[in-house]
C-alpha positions in Angstrom: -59.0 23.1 -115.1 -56.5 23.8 -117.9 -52.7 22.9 -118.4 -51.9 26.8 -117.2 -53.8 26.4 -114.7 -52.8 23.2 -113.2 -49.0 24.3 -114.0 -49.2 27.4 -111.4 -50.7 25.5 -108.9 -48.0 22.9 -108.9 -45.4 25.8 -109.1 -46.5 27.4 -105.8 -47.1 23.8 -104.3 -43.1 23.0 -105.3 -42.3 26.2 -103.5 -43.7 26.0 -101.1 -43.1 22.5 -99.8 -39.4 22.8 -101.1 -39.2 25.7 -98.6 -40.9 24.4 -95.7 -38.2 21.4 -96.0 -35.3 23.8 -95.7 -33.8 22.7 -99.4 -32.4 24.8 -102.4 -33.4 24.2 -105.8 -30.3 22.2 -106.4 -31.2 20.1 -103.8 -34.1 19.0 -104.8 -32.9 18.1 -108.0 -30.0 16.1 -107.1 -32.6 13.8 -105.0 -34.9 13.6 -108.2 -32.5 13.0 -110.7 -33.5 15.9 -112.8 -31.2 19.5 -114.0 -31.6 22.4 -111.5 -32.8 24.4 -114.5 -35.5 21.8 -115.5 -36.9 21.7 -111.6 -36.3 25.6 -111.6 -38.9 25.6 -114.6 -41.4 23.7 -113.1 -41.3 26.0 -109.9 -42.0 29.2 -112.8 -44.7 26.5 -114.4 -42.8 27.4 -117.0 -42.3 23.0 -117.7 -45.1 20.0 -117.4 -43.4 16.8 -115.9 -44.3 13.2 -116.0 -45.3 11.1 -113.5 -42.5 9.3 -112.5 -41.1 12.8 -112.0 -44.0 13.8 -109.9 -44.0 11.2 -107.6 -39.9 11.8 -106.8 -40.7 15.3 -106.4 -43.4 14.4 -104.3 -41.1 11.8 -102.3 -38.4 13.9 -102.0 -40.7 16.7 -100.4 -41.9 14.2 -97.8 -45.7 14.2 -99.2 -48.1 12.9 -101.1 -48.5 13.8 -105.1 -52.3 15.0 -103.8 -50.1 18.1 -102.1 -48.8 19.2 -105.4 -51.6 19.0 -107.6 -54.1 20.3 -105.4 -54.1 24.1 -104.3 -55.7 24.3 -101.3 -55.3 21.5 -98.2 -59.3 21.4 -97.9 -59.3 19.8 -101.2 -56.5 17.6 -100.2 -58.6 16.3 -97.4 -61.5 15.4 -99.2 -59.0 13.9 -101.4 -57.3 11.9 -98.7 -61.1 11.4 -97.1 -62.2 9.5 -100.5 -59.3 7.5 -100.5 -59.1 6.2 -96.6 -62.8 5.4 -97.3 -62.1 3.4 -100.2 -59.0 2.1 -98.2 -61.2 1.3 -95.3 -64.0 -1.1 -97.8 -60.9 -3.0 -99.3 -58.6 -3.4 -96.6 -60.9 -3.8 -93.5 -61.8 -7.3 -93.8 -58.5 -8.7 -94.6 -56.8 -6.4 -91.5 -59.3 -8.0 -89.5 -58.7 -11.8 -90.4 -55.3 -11.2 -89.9 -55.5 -10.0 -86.8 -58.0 -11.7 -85.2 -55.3 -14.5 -86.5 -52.5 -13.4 -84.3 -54.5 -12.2 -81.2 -57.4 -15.2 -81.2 -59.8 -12.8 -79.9 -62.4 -11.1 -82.5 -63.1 -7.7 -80.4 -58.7 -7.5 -79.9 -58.6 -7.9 -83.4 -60.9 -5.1 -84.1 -59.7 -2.9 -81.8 -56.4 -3.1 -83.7 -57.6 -2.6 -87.2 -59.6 0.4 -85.9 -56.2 1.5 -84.3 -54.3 1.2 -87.2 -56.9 3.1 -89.4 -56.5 6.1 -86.3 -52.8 6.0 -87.2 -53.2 6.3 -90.8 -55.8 8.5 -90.7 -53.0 11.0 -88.8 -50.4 10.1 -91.4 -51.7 10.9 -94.8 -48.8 11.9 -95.8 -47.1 8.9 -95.5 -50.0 6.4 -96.7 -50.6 7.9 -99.8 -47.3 8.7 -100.7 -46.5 5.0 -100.0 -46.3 2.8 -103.4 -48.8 0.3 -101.4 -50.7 1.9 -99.3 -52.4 -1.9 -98.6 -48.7 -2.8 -97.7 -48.3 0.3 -95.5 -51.4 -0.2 -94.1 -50.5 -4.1 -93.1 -47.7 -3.2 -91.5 -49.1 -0.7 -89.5 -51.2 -3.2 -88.2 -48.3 -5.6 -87.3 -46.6 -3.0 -84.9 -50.4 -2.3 -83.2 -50.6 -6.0 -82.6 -47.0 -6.1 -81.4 -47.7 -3.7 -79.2 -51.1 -4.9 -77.9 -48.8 -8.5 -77.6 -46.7 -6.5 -75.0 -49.1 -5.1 -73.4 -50.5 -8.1 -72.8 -47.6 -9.7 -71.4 -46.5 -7.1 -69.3 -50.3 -6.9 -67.4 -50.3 -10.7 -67.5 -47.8 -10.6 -65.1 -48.7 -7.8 -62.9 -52.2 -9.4 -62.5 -51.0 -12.5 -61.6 -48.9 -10.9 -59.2 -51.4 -9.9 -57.5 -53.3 -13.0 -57.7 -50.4 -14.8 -56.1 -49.4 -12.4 -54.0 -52.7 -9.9 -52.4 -50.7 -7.9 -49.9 -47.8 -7.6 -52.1 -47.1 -4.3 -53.8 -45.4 -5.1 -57.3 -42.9 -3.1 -58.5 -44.4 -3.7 -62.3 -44.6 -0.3 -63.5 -47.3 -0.2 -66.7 -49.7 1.9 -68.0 -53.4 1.0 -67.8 -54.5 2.5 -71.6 -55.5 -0.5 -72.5 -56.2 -3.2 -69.7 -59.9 -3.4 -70.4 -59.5 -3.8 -73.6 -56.6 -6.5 -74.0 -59.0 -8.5 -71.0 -62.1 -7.9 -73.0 -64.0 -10.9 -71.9 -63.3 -10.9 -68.3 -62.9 -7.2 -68.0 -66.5 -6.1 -66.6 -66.4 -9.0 -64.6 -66.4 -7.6 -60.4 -63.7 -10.2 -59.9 -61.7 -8.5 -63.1 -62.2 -4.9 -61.5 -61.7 -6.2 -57.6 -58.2 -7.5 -58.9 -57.4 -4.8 -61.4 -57.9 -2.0 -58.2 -55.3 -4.0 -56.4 -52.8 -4.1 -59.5 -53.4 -0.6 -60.9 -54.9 1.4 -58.9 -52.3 0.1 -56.3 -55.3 0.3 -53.5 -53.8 -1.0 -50.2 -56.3 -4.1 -48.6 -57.3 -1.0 -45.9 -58.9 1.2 -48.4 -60.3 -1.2 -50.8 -62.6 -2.6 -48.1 -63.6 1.1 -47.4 -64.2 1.4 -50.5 -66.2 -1.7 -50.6 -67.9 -0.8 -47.6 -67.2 -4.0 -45.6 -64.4 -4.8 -43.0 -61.2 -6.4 -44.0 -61.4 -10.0 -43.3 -64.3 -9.7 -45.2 -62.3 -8.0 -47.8 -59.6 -10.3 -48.2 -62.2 -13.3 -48.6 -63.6 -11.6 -51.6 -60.0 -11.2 -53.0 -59.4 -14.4 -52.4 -62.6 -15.9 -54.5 -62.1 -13.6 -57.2 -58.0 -14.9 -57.2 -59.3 -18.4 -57.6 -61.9 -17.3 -60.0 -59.3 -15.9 -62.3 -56.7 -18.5 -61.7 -57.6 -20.4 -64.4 -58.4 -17.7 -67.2 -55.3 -16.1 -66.2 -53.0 -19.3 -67.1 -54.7 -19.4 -70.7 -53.0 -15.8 -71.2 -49.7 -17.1 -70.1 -49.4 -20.0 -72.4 
């Protein structure tokens, strides 16, 4: 690609981004730093710019520099493909020990690396147009593990609700996304599920042991061995 060329592709890139942010040429060039007529040149690629320049541009557009340089957003994506790849090799086993730091479970921890690559994966834009994308990505990963914490806490309580109370319906409200996950090593466990239909599903005693197919005397004795089953693994997640 020549100079000429790579000039008019960065012209109608600067257009076109300028105008999907609603901004004048003037404003553009008051957040850069730059003359109106020197910006107003580089939208006729009638000027080359540096990189420093480049990157404000770029920042003050809300994208990445890829967007400017590039001229179609299929070549952008294998772009931004290469790079979350490269990303991915670098960053994956650090994210992980970190995590698996905070969370003391190895299949939590990679559950939230994996969710914070999902989330940067549908923010390009914002990773590569960060100075440190490594820094982006780590605290990415913080808020997923902050998150996952809550989560945690919140269905920590409502299960042990329901341990301690069977016929009690808890007012808890909370969203079960994520229960089998944060509960990975008890979760396919029948006592796990027995409990989790009383807590989330909100199943009255009546048409669990329908469900079940037994009467409910029998019922509430299986309840009450998967209770004091779980007892004890429950307590661990409250300390």
């Amino acid at each position: 690609m020549t100079k000429e060329e790579l000039a008019g592709i960065v012209s109608k890139n600067l257009i076109r981004f300028r105008e999907e942010n609603h901004l004048t040429q003037e404003e553009v060039a008051e957040l850069v730093g730059i003359s109106t007529s020197f910006y107003a040149n580089l939208e006729r690629g009638k000027k080359s710019m540096s990189l420093l320049v480049l990157r404000k541009i770029a920042d003050a557009l809300k994208i990445s520099t890829d967007y400017l340089l590039y001229e179609n957003r299929a070549d952008i994506r294998i772009q931004n493909d290469e790079k979350m790849e490269a990303l991915y090799m670098e960053m994956f086993d650090v994210l992980h020990a970190y995590a698996r730091s905070i969370l003391n479970d190895d299949s939590l921890a990679l559950e939230a690396v994996q969710e914070t690559f999902c989330i940067a994966c549908s923010k390009p834009e914002s990773l590569f147009s960060s100075p440190n994308p490594q820094g982006w990505l780590m605290n990415a990963l913080k808020n997923v593990i902050s998150n996952m914490s809550r989560n945690r806490a919140r269905l920590t309580q409502m299960v042990v609700t329901t341990i301690y109370s069977v016929e009690a319906q808890t007012s808890i409200t909370v969203d079960d996304e994520n229960v089998d996950v944060l509960y990975s090593d008890i979760a396919e466990s029948e006592d796990f599920k027995l409990i989790k239909k009383l807590a989330l599903d909100r199943c009255t005693m009546l048409e669990l042991s329908e469900e079940l197919g037994v009467n409910i005397e029998t019922c509430k004795k299986r309840v009450q061995r998967a209770r004091a089953k779980l007892k004890e693994k429950i307590s661990k997640y409250r300390k």
